[in-house]
C-alpha positions as CSV (number, residue, x, y, z in Angstrom):
1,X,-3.3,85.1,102.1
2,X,0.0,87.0,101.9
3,X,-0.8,88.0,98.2
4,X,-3.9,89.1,98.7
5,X,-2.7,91.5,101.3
6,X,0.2,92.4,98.8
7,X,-2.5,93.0,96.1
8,X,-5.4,95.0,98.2
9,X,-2.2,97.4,99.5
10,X,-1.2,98.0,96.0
11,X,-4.3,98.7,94.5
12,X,-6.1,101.2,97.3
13,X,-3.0,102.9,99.0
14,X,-5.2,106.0,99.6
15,X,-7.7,104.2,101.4
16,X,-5.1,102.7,103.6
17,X,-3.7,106.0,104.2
18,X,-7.3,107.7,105.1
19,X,-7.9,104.7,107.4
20,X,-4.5,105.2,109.3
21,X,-5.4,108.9,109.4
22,X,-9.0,108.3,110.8
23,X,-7.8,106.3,113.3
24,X,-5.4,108.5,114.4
25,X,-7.9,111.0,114.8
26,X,-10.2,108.7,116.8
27,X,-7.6,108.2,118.9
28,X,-6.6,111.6,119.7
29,X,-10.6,112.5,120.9
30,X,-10.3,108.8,123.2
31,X,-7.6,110.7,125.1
32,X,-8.8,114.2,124.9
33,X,-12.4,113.3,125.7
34,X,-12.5,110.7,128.6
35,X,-12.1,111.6,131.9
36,X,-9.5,108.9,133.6
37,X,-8.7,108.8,137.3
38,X,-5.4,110.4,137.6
39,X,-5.2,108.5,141.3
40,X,-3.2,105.3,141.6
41,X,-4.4,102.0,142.1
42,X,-4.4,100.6,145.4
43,X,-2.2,98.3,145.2
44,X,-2.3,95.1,147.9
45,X,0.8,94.7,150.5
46,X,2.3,91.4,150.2
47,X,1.9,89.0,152.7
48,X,4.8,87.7,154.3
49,X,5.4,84.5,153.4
50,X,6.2,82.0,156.3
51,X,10.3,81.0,157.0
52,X,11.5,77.8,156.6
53,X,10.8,77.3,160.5
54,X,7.3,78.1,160.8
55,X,7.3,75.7,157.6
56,X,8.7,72.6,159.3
57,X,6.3,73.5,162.3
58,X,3.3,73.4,160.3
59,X,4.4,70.1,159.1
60,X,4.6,68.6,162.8
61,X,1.2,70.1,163.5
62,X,0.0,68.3,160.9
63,X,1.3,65.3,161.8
64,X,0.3,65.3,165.3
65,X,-3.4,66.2,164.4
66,X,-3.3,63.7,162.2
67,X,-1.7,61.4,164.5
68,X,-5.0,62.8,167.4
69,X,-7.6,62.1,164.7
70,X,-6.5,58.8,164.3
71,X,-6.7,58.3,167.7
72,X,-10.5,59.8,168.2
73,X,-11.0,58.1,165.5
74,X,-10.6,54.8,167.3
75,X,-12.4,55.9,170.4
76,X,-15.3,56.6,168.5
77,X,-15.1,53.1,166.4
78,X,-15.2,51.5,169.8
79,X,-18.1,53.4,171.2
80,X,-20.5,52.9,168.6
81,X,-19.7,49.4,168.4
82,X,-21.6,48.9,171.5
83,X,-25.0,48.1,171.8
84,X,-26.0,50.4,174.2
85,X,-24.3,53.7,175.6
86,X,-23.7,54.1,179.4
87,X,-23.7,57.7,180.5
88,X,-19.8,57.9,180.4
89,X,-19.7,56.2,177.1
90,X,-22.2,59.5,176.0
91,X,-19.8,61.9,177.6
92,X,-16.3,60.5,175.6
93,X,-18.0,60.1,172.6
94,X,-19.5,64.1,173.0
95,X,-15.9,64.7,174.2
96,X,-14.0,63.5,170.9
97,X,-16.6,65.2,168.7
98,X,-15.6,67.8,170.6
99,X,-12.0,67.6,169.8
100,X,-12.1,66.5,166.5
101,X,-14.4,69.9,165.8
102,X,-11.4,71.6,167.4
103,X,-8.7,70.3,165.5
104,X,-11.4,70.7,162.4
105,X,-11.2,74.4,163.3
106,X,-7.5,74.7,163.8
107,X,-6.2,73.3,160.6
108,X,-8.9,75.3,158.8
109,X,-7.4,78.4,160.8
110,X,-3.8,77.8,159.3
111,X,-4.9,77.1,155.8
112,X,-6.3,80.8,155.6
């Protein structure tokens, strides 16, 4: 491949040379003829990023919603093994949906 370059340079050095020249030229009317917005790019602010303490925090959070879906978790098991719902049983199992969308919405807060 490498000699064949060698070869084609040696044997058409002017059309190498008008090539380099005409694309010289083609370059020149890029610059000279399009129109480029001279404002700068907007650039995006950095978020902070959180310490180690808000770190470790975020880690116990997770733990203890872990730790509270676990525990709905079993309140719900229990309830729906029953046969039949009394009106109480309705209202804790309504109540740990409840929760468990909370926590849902929480964790899905942080992520962002």
């Amino acid at each position: 491949m490498a000699s064949r370059i060698r070869d084609f340079v040696r044997e058409k050095p002017k059309l190498i040379f008008k090539f380099m020249v005409g694309f010289i030229i083609f370059s020149i009317l890029l610059t000279t003829t399009l129109e480029l917005s001279r404002e700068p790019a907007e650039r995006k602010r950095p978020q902070p990023r959180p310490g180690i303490s808000q770190g470790f925090s975020g880690v116990t959070g997770g733990i203890t919603s872990l730790m509270d879906v676990m525990q709905l978790k079993k309140e719900i098991a229990s309830l729906l093994e029953k046969d039949t719902l009394s009106h109480t049983d309705s209202l804790k199992l309504l109540e740990a949906f409840e929760r468990l969308e909370k926590i849902n919405k929480q964790l899905n807060r942080l992520k962002k």
